[in-house]
C-alpha positions in Angstrom: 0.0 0.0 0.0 2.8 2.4 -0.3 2.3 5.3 -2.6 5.3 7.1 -4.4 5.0 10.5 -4.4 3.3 12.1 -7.0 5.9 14.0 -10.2 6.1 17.9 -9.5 4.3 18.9 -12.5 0.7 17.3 -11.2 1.1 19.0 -7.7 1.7 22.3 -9.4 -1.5 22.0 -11.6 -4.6 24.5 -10.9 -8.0 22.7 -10.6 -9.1 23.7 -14.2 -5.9 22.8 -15.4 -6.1 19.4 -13.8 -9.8 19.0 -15.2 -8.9 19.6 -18.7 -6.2 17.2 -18.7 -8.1 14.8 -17.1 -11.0 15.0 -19.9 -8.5 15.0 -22.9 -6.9 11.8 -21.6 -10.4 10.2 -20.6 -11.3 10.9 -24.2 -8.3 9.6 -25.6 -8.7 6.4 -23.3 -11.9 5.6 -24.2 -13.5 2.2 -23.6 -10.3 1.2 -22.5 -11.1 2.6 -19.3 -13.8 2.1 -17.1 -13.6 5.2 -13.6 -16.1 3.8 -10.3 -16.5 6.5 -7.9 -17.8 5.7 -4.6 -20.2 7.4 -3.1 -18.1 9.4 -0.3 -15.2 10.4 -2.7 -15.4 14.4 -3.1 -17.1 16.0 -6.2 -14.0 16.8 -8.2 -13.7 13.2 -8.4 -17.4 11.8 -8.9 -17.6 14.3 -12.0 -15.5 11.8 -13.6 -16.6 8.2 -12.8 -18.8 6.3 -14.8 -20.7 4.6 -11.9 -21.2 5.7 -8.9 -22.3 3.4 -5.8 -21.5 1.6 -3.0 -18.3 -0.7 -2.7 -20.1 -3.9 -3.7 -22.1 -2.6 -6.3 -19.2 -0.8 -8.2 -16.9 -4.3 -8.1 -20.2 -5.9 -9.3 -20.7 -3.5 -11.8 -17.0 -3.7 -12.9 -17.0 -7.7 -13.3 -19.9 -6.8 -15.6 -18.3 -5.1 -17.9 -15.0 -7.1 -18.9 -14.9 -5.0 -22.3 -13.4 -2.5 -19.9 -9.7 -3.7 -19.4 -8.9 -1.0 -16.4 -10.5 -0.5 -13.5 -9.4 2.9 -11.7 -11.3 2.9 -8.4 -11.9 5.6 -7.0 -12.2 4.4 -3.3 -10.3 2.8 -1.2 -7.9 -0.2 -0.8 -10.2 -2.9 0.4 -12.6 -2.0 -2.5 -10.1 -2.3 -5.4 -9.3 -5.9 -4.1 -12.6 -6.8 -4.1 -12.9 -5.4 -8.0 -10.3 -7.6 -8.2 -11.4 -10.6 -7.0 -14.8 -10.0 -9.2 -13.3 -9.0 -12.5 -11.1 -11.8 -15.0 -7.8 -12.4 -15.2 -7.3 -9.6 -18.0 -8.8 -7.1 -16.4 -6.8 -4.6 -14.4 -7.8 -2.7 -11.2 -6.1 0.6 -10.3 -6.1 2.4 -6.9 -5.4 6.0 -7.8 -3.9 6.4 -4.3 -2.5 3.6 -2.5 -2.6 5.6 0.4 -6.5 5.4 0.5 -7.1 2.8 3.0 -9.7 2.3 5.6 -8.9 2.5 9.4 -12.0 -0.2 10.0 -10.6 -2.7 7.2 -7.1 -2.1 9.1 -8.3 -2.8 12.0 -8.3 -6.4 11.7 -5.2 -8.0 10.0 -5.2 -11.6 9.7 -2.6 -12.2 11.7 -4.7 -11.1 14.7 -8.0 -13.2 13.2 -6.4 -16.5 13.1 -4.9 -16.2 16.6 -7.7 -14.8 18.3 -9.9 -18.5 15.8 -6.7 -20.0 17.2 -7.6 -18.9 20.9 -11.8 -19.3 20.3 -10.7 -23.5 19.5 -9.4 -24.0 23.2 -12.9 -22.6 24.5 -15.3 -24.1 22.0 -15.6 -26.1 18.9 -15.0 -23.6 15.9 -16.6 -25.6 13.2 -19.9 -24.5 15.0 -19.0 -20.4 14.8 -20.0 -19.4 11.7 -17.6 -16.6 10.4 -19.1 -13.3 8.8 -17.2 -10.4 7.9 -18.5 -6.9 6.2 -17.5 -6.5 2.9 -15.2 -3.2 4.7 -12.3 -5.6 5.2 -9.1 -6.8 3.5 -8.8 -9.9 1.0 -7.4 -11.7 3.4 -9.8 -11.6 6.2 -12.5 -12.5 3.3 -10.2 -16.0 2.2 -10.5 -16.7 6.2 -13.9 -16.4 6.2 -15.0 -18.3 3.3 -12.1 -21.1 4.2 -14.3 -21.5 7.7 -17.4 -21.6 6.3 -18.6 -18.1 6.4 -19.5 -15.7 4.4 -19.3 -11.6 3.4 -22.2 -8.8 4.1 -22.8 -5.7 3.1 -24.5 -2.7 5.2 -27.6 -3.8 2.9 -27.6 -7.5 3.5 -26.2 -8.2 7.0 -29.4 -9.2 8.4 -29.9 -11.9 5.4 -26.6 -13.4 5.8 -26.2 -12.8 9.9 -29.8 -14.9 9.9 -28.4 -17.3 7.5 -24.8 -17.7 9.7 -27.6 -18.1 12.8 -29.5 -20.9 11.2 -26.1 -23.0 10.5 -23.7 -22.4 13.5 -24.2 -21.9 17.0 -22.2 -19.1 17.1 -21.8 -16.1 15.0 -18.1 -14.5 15.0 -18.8 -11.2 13.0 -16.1 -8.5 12.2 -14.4 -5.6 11.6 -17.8 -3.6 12.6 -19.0 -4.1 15.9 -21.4 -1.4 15.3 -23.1 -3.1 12.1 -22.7 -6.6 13.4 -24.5 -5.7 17.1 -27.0 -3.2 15.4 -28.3 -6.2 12.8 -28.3 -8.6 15.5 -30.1 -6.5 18.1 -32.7 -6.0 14.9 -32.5 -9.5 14.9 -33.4 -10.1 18.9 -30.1 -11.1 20.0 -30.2 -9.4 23.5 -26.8 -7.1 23.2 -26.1 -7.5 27.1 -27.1 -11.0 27.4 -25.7 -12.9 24.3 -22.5 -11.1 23.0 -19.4 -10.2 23.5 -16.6 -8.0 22.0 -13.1 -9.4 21.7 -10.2 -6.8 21.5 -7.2 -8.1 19.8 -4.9 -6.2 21.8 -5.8 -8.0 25.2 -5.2 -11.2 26.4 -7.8 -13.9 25.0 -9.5 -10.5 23.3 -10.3 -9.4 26.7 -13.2 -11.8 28.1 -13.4 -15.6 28.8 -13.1 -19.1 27.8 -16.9 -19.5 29.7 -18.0 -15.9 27.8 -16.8 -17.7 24.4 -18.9 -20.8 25.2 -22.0 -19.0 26.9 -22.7 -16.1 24.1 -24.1 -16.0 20.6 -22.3 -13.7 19.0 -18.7 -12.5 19.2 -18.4 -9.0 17.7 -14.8 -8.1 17.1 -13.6 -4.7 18.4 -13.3 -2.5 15.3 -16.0 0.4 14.5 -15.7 3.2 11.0 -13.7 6.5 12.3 -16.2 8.6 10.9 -19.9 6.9 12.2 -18.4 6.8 15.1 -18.5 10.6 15.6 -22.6 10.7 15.8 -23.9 10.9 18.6 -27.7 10.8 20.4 -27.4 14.4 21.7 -26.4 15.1 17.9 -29.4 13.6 17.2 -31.7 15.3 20.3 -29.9 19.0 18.8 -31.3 18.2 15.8 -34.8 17.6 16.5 -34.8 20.6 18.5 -33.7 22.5 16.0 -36.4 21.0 12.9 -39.8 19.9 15.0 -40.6 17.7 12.1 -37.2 16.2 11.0 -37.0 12.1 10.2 -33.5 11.1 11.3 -32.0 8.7 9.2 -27.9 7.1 10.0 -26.0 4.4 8.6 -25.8 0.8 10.6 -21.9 1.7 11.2 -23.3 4.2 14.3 -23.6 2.9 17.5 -26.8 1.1 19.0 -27.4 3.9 20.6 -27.4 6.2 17.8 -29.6 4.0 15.5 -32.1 3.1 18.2 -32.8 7.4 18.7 -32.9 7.3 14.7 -36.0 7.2 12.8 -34.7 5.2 9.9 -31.1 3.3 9.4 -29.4 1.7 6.4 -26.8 1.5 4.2 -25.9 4.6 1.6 -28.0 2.9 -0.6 -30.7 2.6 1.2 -30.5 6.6 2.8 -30.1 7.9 -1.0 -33.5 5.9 -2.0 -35.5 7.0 1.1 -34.4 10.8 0.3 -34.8 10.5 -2.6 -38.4 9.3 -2.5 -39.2 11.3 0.4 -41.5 14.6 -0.6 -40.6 18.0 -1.0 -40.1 20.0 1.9 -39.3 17.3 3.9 -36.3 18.0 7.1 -33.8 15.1 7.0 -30.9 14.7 9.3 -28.5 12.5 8.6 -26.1 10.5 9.9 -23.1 9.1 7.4 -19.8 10.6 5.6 -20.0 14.6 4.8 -19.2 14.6 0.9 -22.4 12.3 0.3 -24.9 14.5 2.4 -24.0 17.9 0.8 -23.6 16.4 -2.7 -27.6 14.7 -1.9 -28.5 18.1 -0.2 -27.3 19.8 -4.0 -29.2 17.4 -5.4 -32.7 17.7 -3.4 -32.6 21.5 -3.2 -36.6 21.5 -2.6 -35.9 19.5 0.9 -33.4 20.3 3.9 -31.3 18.1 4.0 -28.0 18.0 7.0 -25.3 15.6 8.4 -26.2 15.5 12.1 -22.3 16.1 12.7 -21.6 20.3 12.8 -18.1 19.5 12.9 -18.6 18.0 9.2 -15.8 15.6 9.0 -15.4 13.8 5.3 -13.4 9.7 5.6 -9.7 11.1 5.4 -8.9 8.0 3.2 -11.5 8.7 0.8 -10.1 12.4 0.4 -6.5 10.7 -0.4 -8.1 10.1 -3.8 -7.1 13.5 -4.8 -7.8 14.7 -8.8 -4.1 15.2 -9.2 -3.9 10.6 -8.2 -6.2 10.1 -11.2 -5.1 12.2 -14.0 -1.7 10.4 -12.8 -2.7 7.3 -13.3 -4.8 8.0 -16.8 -1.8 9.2 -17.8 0.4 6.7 -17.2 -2.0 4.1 -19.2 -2.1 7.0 -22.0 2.0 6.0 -21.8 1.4 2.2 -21.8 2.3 2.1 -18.0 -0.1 0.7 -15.4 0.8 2.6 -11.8 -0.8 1.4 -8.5 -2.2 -1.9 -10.2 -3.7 -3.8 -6.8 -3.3 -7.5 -7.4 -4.7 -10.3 -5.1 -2.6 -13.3 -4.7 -4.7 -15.9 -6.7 -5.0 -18.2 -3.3 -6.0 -15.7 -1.3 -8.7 -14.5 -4.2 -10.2 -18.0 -4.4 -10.9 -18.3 -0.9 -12.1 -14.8 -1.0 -14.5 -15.0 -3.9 -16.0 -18.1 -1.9 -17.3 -15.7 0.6 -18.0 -12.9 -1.7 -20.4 -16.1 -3.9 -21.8 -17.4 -0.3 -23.4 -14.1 0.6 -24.8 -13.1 -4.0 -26.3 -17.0 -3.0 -27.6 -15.7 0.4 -29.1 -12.6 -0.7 
């Protein structure tokens, strides 16, 4: 994931200078080329991608369309391996800044997974936790997963596959998102007090017991999203203070007790629909990354639309993807030369697509 620093001459460039390069080479690229743009990367980049979504839904959409022979994903790490995973052997995924990684993804190596699997085996029999992990994690943790069993989720599906995991296991072992995996099983009636536990990879046995392992349902591992962490349920009282009639709407990456003083959660997906559909002069606050709520507010002018955050703080690894990284990298493939290529090792892919193909059977 290191990222060479970028030539001179693309630091120096203005922002219309940068945009006018950026479309000459996108012209001259053509088919070729194939730009996803995730739905928290700033505006100066989503001008340029030819799908916007979601993480899953832009890998989907790029193992759709194998005509395109590079991918440049404008996201971050854990997302381009997962295009990669999707797309053929000929097909090339780009990271425009290798930089752009995602503190919950990195929250949970692999090395820390199989010894805290290694430490779950002296307390109870493994083959009976079923593994799920949210697609917001690296290739690796999604080969141990679908080598154990288990399977991926999104924000969109959790509650599909968590149910699924439920019905074949006694045990659920969900990670990197605490927040997602207690919020879908609470949803589910999984008493959070009574019938989980969190294991933290940085204390001894994850910080609980042998007996807590064999007594609870679910073990949620101890890694939450930097930036749904920040909302809070006086954020939320502020706000309907403030707007008398406002429908408060967050992502499933908050905390239980944000989403429980919510009106409506979900994935980005989901918040864009229910927005979108909602009727004019409507009063939503909401609760996910900055650069999607102002570019939705643009786009709704005839509702009010706010991030229940005042501070306003954007995912710092999505901003990495800066408009000077891409017209790098499309111009480097004008040259013949692929920069910041991210490449799965095939064995790790294989396991990994298992759990990808587990949770498109679930859902």
């Amino acid at each position: 994931m290191f990222q060479q620093p970028l030539p001179m001459e693309y630091t120096r460039l203005s922002p219309e200078e940068t945009a006018e390069r950026i479309l000459r080479v996108r012209r001259c690229l053509g088919s070729n080329v194939m730009i996803l743009g995730h739905h928290y990367q700033r505006d100066e980049i989503i001008r340029w991608a030819d799908f916007r979504g979601d993480s899953l839904k832009l890998s989907q959409l790029a193992a759709q369309h194998p005509e395109a022979k590079y991918i440049v994903f404008c996201g971050v790490h854990f997302m381009a391996e997962s295009a990669d995973v999707l797309t053929t052997e000929e097909q090339v995924v780009i990271l425009p800044n290798m930089s752009a990684g995602c503190s919950m993804a990195d929250m949970a190596n692999i090395r820390q997974v199989e010894e805290a699997w290694a430490d779950m085996a002296t307390a109870t029999d493994t083959s009976r936790i079923i593994p799920i992990t949210y697609v917001n994690s690296t290739a690796a943790i999604k080969a141990f997963v679908g080598r154990n069993g288990g399977a991926c989720c999104t924000s969109s599906n959790a509650k599909q596959v968590i149910e699924w995991a439920l019905e074949r296991g006694d045990k659920l072992f969900f990670l990197p998102d605490q927040h997602l995996g207690r919020n879908t099983c609470a949803a589910l009636g999984v008493d959070p007090a009574d019938e989980m536990i969190l294991w933290n990879p940085h204390e001894p046995f994850g910080g609980t017991t042998p007996e807590a392992v064999q007594s609870k349902k679910v073990i949620l591992w101890k890694g939450h999203c930097s930036v749904h962490a920040r909302f809070t349920g006086e954020q939320i009282s502020e706000a309907r203070a403030k707007y008398p009639d406002v429908q408060i709407i967050v992502h499933p990456e908050c905390s239980l007790e944000v989403v429980q003083a919510a009106d409506r959660y979900g994935s980005t997906e989901h918040i864009l629909k229910v927005i979108r559909e909602s009727p004019a002069g409507s009063v939503w606050g909401v609760g996910t990354e900055i650069n999607m709520v102002s570019r939705l507010a643009r786009e709704q002018p005839d509702k009010t639309i706010f991030c229940l955050d005042p501070v306003v703080c954007p995912c710092s690894t999505m901003y990495r993807v800066h408009p000077h990284y891409l017209l790098w990298v499309l111009e480097n493939l004008e040259g013949g030369r692929v920069v910041n290529q991210v490449k799965v090792k095939p064995e790790v892919a294989a396991e990994a697509r298992i759990a990808l193909e587990r949770m498109l059977a679930i859902c």
